[in-house]
Each structure stands twice: as structure tokens, then as C-alpha cells.
mmCIF file of the C-alpha atoms, coordinates in Angstrom:
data_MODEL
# 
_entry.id   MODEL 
# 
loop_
_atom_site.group_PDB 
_atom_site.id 
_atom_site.type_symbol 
_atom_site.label_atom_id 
_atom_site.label_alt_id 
_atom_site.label_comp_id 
_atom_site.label_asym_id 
_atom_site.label_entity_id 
_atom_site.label_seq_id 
_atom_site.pdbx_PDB_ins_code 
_atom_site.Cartn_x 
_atom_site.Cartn_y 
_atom_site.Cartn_z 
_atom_site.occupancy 
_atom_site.B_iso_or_equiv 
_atom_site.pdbx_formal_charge 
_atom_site.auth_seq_id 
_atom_site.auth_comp_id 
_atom_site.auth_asym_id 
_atom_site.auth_atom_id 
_atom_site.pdbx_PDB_model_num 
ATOM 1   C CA . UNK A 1 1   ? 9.437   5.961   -9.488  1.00 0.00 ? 1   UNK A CA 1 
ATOM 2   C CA . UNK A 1 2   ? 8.248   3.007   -11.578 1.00 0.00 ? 2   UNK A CA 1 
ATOM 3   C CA . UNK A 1 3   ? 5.397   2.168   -9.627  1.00 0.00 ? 3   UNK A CA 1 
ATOM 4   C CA . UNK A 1 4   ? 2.229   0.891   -11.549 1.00 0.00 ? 4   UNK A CA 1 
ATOM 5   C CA . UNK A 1 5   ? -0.678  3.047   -10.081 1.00 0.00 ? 5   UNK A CA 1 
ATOM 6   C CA . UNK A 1 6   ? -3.846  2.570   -12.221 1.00 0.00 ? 6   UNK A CA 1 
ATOM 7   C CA . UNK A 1 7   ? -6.653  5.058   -12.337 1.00 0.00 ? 7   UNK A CA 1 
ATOM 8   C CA . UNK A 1 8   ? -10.146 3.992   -11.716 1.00 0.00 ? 8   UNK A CA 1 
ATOM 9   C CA . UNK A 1 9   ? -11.559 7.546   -11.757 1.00 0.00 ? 9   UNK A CA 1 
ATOM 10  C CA . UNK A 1 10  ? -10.351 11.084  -10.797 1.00 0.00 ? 10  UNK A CA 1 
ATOM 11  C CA . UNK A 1 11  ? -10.351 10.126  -6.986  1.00 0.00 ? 11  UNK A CA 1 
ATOM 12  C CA . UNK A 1 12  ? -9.474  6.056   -6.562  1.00 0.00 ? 12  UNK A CA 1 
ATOM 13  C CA . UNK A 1 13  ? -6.002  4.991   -7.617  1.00 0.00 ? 13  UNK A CA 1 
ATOM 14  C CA . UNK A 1 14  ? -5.170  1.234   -8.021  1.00 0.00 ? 14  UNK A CA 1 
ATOM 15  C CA . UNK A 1 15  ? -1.834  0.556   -6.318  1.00 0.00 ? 15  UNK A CA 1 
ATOM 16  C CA . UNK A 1 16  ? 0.135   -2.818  -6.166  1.00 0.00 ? 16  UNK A CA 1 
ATOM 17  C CA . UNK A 1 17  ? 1.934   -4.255  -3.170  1.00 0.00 ? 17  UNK A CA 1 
ATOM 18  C CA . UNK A 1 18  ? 4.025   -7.151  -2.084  1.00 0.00 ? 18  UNK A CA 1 
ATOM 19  C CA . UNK A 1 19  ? 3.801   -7.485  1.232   1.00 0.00 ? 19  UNK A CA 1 
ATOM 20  C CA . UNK A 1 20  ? 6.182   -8.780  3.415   1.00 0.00 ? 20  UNK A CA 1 
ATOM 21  C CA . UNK A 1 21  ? 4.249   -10.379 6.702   1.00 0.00 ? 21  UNK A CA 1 
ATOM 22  C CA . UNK A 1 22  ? 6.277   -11.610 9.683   1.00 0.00 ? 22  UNK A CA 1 
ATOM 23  C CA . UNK A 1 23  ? 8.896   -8.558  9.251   1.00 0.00 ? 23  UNK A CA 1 
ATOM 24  C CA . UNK A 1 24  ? 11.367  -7.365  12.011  1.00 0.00 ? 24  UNK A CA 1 
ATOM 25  C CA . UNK A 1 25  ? 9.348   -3.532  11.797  1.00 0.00 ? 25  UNK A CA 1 
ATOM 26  C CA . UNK A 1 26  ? 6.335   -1.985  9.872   1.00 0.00 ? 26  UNK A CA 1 
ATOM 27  C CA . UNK A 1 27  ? 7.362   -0.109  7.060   1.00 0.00 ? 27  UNK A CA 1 
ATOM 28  C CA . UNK A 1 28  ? 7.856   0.928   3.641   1.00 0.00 ? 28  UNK A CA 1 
ATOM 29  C CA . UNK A 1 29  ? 10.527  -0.290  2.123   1.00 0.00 ? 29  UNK A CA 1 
ATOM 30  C CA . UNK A 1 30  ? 10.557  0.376   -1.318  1.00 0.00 ? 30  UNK A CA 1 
ATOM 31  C CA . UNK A 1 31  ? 9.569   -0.515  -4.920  1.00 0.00 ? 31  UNK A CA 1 
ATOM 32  C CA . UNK A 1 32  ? 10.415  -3.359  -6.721  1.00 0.00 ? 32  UNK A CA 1 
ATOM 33  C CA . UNK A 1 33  ? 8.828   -4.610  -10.153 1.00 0.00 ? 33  UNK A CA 1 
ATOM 34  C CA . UNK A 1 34  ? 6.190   -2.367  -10.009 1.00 0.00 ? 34  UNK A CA 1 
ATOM 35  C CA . UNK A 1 35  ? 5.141   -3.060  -6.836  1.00 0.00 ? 35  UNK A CA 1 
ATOM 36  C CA . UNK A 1 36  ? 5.056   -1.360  -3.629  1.00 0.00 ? 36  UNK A CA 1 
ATOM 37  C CA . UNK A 1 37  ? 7.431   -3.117  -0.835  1.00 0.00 ? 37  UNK A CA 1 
ATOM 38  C CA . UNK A 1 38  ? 5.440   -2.962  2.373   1.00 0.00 ? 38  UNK A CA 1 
ATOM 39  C CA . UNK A 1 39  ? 6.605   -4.819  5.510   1.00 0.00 ? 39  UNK A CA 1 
ATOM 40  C CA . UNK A 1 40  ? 5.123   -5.192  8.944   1.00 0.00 ? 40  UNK A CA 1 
ATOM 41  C CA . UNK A 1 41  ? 5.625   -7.228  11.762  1.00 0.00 ? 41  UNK A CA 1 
ATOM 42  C CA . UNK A 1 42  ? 1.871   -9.479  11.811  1.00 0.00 ? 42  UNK A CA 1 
ATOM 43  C CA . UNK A 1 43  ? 1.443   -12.744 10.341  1.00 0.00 ? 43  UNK A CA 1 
ATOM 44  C CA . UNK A 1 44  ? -0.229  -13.557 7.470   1.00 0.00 ? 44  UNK A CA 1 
ATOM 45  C CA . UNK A 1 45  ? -2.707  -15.543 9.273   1.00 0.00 ? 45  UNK A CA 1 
ATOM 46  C CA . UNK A 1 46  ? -6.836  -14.052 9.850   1.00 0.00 ? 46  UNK A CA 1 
ATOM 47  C CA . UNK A 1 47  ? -5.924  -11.577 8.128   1.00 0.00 ? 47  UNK A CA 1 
ATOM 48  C CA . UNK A 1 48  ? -3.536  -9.817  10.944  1.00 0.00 ? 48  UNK A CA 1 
ATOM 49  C CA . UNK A 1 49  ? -1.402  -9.090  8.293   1.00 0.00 ? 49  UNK A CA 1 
ATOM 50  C CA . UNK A 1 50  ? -3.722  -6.853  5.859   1.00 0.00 ? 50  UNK A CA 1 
ATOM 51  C CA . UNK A 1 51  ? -4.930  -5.065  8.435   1.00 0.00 ? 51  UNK A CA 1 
ATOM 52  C CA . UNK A 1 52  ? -1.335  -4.114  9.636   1.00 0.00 ? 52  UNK A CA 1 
ATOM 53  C CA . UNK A 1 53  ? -1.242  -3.229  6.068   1.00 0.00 ? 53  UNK A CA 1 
ATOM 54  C CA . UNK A 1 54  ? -3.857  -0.857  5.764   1.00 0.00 ? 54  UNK A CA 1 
ATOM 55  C CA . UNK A 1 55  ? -2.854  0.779   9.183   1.00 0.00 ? 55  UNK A CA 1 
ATOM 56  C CA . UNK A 1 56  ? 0.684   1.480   8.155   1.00 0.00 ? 56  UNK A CA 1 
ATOM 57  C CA . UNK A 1 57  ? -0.311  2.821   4.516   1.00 0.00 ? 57  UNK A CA 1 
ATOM 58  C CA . UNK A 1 58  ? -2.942  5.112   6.205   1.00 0.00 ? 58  UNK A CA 1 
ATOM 59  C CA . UNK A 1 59  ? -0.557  6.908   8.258   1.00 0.00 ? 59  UNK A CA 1 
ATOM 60  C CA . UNK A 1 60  ? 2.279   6.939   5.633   1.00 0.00 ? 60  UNK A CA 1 
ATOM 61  C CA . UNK A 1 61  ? 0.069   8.646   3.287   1.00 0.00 ? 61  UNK A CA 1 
ATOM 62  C CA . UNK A 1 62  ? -2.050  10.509  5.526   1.00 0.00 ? 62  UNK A CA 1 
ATOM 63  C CA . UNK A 1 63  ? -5.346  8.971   4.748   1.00 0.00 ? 63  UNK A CA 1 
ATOM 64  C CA . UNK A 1 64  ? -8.118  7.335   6.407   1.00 0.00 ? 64  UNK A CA 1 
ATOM 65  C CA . UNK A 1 65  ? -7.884  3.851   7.035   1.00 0.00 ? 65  UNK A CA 1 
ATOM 66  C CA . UNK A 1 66  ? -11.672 3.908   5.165   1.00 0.00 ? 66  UNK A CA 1 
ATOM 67  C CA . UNK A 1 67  ? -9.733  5.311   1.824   1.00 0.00 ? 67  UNK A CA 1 
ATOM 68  C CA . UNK A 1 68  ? -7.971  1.953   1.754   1.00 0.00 ? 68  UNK A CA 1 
ATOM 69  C CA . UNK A 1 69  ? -8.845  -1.001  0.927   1.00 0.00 ? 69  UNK A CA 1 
ATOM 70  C CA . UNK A 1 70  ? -6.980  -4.674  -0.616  1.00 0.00 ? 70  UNK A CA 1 
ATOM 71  C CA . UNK A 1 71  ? -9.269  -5.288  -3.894  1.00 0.00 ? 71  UNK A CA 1 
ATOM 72  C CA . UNK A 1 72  ? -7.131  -8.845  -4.711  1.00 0.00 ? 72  UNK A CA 1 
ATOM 73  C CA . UNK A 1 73  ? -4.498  -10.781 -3.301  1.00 0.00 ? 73  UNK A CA 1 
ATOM 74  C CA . UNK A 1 74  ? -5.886  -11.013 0.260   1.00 0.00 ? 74  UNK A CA 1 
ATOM 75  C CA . UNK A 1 75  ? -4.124  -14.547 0.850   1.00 0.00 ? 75  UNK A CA 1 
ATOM 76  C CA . UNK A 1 76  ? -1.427  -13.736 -1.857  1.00 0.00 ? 76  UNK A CA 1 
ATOM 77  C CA . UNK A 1 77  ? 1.915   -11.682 -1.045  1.00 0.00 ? 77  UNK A CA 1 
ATOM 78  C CA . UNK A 1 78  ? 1.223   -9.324  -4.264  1.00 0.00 ? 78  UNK A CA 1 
ATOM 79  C CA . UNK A 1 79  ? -2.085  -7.505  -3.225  1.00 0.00 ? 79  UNK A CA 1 
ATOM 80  C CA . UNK A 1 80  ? -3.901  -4.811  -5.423  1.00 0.00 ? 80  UNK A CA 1 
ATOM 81  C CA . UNK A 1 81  ? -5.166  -1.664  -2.877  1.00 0.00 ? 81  UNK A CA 1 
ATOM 82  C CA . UNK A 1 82  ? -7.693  0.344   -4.072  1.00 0.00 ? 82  UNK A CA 1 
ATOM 83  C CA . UNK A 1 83  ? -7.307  4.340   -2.356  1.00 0.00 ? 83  UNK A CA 1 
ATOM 84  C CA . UNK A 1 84  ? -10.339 6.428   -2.616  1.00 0.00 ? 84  UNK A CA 1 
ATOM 85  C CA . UNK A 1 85  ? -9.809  10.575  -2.064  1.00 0.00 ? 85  UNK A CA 1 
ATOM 86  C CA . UNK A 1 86  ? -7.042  11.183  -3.822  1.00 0.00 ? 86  UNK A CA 1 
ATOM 87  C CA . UNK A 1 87  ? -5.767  12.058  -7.490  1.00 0.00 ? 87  UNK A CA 1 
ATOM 88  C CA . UNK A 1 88  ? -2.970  10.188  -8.894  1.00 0.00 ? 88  UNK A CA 1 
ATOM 89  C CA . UNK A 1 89  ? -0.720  13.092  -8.839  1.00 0.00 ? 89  UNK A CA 1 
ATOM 90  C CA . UNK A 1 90  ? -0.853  13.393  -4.715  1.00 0.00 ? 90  UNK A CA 1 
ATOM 91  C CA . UNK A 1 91  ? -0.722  9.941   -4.667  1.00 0.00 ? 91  UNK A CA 1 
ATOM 92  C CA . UNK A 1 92  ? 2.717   9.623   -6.405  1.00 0.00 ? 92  UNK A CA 1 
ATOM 93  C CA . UNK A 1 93  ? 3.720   12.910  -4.429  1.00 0.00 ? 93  UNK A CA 1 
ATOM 94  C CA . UNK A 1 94  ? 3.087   11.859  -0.885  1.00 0.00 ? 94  UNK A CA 1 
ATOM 95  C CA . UNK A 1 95  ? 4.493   8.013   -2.206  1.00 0.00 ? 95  UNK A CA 1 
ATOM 96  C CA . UNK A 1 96  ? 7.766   10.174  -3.568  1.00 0.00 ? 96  UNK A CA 1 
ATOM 97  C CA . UNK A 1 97  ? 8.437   11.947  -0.049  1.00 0.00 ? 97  UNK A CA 1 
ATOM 98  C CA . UNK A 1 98  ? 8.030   8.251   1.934   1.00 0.00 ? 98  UNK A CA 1 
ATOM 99  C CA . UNK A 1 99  ? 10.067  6.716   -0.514  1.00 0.00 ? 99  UNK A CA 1 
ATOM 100 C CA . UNK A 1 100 ? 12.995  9.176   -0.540  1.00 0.00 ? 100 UNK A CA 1 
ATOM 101 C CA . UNK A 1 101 ? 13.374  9.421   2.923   1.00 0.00 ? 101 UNK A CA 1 
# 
């Protein structure tokens, strides 16, 4: 796994996307240049899209939908989400499973 998560302290990870709005179905797809491949089926517009986002990624990962949260990028296709409660080493465990089934 070559994805870039940064670590802000012991318990909030850093964690690049690309986001893919307007998809056929929400979900993950992947990793590509360091980023996170995450498509759902809202359009970027109001931000229908993040939220959709946020939603999917919380029950991927098994978090809250309050332990996420895009930092940067909110208009952009590459976002930066910030995930509170959680160690870098679950993170990349529970990202691991997703992304090798």
C-alpha cells in the first residue's frame, strides 16, 4: 500500500483522496499516486458530493462520521481528510482489508 497517510498526532491521521463525484456506485476503489480512489454516485455540486464522501469512508472504516472531516480540496477532486480516533497503524489495517477485498 503506497498510500500517503500523514500523522498529525497519535490519534488524527491525514489521508489524501481523489474523489470521483457523479460515479455509477459509492465505493472504494483503490489507490492511485498516493491517493485514495473514492467514488460515489452525488454530484459535486453544494457539497452533495463530500458529504457522500464522508458517509461512505465512515462505514468503510468503521468510524463516526464526526472522526472525519475534508481539511482541503473541498471544490477540488484531490481532497486532504483529516480522521480523528485512530492510530496510523489501524488506519492502514482497516484501509488494507477494504482495499484487498
Amino acid at each position: 500500500m503506497t498510500l500517503e497517510i500523514l500523522t498529525q498526532a497519535d490519534d488524527v491521521q491525514l489521508l489524501p483522496i481523489q474523489a470521483l463525484p457523479g460515479s455509477r456506485r459509492n465505493e472504494i476503489i483503490g489507490e492511485h499516486d498516493g491517493h485514495l480512489k473514492v467514488a460515489v454516485t452525488q454530484v459535486p455540486e453544494k457539497g452533495k458530493a463530500n458529504k457522500a464522501i464522508i458517509k461512505l469512508l465512515s462505514k468503510e472504516l468503521q468510524l463516526s462520521k464526526s472522526q472525519l472531516m475534508i481539511i482541503s480540496g473541498e471544490t477540488n477532486p484531490r481532497k486532504k481528510l483529516r480522521i480523528t480516533g485512530i492510530s496510523s497503524d489501524q488506519l492502514r489495517e482497516r484501509l488494507k482489508k477494504i482495499l484487498n477485498s
